[in-house]
C-alpha positions as CSV (number, residue, x, y, z in Angstrom):
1,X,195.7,6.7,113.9
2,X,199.5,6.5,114.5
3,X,201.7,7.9,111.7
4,X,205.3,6.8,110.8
5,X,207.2,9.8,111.1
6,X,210.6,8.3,110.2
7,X,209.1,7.5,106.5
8,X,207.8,10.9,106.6
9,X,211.1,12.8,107.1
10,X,212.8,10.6,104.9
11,X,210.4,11.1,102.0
12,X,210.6,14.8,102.8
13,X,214.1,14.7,102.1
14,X,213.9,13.0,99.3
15,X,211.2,15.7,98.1
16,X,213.8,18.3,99.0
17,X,216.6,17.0,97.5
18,X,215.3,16.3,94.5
19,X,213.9,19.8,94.4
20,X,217.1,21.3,95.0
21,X,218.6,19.3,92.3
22,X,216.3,20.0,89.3
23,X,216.7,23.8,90.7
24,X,220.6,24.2,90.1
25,X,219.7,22.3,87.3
26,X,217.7,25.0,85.7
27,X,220.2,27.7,87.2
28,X,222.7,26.2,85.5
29,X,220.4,26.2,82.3
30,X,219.6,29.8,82.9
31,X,223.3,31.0,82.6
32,X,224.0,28.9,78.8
33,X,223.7,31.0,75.4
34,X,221.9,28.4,73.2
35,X,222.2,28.8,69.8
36,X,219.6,30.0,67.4
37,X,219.4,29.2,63.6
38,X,222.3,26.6,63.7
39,X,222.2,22.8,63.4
40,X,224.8,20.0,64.7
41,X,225.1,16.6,62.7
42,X,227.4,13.7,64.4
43,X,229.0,12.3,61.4
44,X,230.8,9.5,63.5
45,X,232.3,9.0,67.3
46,X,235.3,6.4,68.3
47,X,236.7,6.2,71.3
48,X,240.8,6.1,71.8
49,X,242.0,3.4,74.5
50,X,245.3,5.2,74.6
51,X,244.7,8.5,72.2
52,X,248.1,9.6,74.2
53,X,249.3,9.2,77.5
54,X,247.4,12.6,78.4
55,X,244.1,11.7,76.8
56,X,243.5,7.6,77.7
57,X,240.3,6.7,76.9
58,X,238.6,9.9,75.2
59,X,236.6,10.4,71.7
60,X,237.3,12.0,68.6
61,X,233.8,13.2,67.2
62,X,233.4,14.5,63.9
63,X,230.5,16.3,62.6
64,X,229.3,19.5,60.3
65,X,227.9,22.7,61.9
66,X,225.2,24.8,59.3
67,X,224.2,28.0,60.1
68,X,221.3,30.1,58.5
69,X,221.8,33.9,57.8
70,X,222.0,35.4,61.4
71,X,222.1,31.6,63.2
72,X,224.7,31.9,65.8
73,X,225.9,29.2,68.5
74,X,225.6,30.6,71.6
75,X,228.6,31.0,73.9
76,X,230.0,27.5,74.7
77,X,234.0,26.4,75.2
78,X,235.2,22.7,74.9
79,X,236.6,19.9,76.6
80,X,239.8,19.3,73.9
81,X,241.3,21.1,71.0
82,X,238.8,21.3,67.8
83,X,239.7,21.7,64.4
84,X,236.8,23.3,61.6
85,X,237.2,23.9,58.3
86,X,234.4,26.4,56.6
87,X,233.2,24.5,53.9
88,X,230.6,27.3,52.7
89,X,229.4,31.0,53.5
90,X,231.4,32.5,56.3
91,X,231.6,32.4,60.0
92,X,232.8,34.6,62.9
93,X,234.2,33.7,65.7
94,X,234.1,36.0,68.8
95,X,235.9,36.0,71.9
96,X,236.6,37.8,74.8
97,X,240.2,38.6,76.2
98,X,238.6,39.7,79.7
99,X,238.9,43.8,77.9
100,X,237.5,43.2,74.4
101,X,235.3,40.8,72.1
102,X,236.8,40.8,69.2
103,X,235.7,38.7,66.1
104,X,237.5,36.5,63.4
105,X,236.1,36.2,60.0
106,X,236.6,32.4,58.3
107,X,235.6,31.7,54.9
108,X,235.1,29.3,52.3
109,X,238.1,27.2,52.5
110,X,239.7,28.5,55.8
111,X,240.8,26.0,58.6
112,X,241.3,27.0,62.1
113,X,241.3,25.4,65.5
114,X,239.4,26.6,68.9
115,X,241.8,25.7,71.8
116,X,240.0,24.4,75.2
117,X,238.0,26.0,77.5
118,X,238.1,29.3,75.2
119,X,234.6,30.9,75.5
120,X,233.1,31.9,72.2
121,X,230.1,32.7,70.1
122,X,230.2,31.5,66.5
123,X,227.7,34.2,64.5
124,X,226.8,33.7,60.4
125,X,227.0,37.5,59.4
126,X,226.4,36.8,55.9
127,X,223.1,36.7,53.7
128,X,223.9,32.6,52.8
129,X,224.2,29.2,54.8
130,X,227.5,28.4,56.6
131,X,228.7,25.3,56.8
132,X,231.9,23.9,59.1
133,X,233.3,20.5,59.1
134,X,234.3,20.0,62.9
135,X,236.9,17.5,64.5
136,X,236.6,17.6,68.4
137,X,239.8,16.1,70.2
138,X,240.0,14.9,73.7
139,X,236.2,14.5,74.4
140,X,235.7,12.9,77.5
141,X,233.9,9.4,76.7
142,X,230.1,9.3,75.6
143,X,229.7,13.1,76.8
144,X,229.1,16.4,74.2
145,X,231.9,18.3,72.7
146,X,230.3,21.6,73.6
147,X,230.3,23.1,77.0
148,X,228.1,26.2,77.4
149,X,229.0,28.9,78.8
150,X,227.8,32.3,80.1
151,X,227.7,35.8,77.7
152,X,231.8,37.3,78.9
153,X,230.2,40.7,80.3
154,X,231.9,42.9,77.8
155,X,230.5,40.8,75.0
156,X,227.1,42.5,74.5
């Protein structure tokens, strides 16, 4: 019985590449924070032909963040500039300067903005639901406004 060996290595190939793939897949997996206790809602998505001359063709996404008594986000960054506004409990923000993770308290009321490619961990400290209104800027097209990240080493 005469085999083909050309279909043979080349369905071995496949079989390792695909492997490979779905292995730095799940590496990649291994080194995110995901959040626990949080949820996301995606109030609405539109896309900017020409947002600026910088940002040609991205999304603006905006959405509400609620977190449970000890729900946290896990350690992401993002693509663009995002604006949130706590609309009820508390949340803090920490992040690491490369020496210390330090956190930042918002409440009720407060508006601040995460800057791009910052790595941080959002944490409800409090005993009631948080809740954050969220405007991502500068996402690239169709894609998520959150990029995980791995736990900065002097964040424990």
């Amino acid at each position: 019985m005469k085999r083909n060996v050309k279909g043979n290595v080349k369905r071995n190939v496949a079989i390792i590449a695909f492997t490979l793939a779905i292995g730095l897949a799940m590496a990649g997996f291994a080194l995110a924070t995901p959040g626990s206790g949080s949820a996301s809602i995606e109030y609405g998505r539109h896309t900017m032909a020409q947002f600026s001359a910088k940002f040609a063709n991205r999304d603006i996404v905006v959405g509400e963040n609620a977190f449970s008594p000890g729900g946290y986000t896990g350690w992401h960054s993002h693509p663009g500039k995002v604006i949130i506004g706590v609309q009820r409990g508390a949340i803090t923000i920490y992040r690491s300067d490369g020496t210390s993770c330090t956190g930042t308290t918002y409440s009720a009321g407060d508006v601040f903005i995460e800057r791009p490619g910052v790595v941080q961990n959002g944490v409800n400290e409090g005993t009631v639901a948080a809740v954050v209104n969220v405007t991502y800027l500068n996402v690239p097209v169709g894609t998520s406004p959150r990029i995980d990240e791995a736990q900065p080493a002097n964040c424990l």
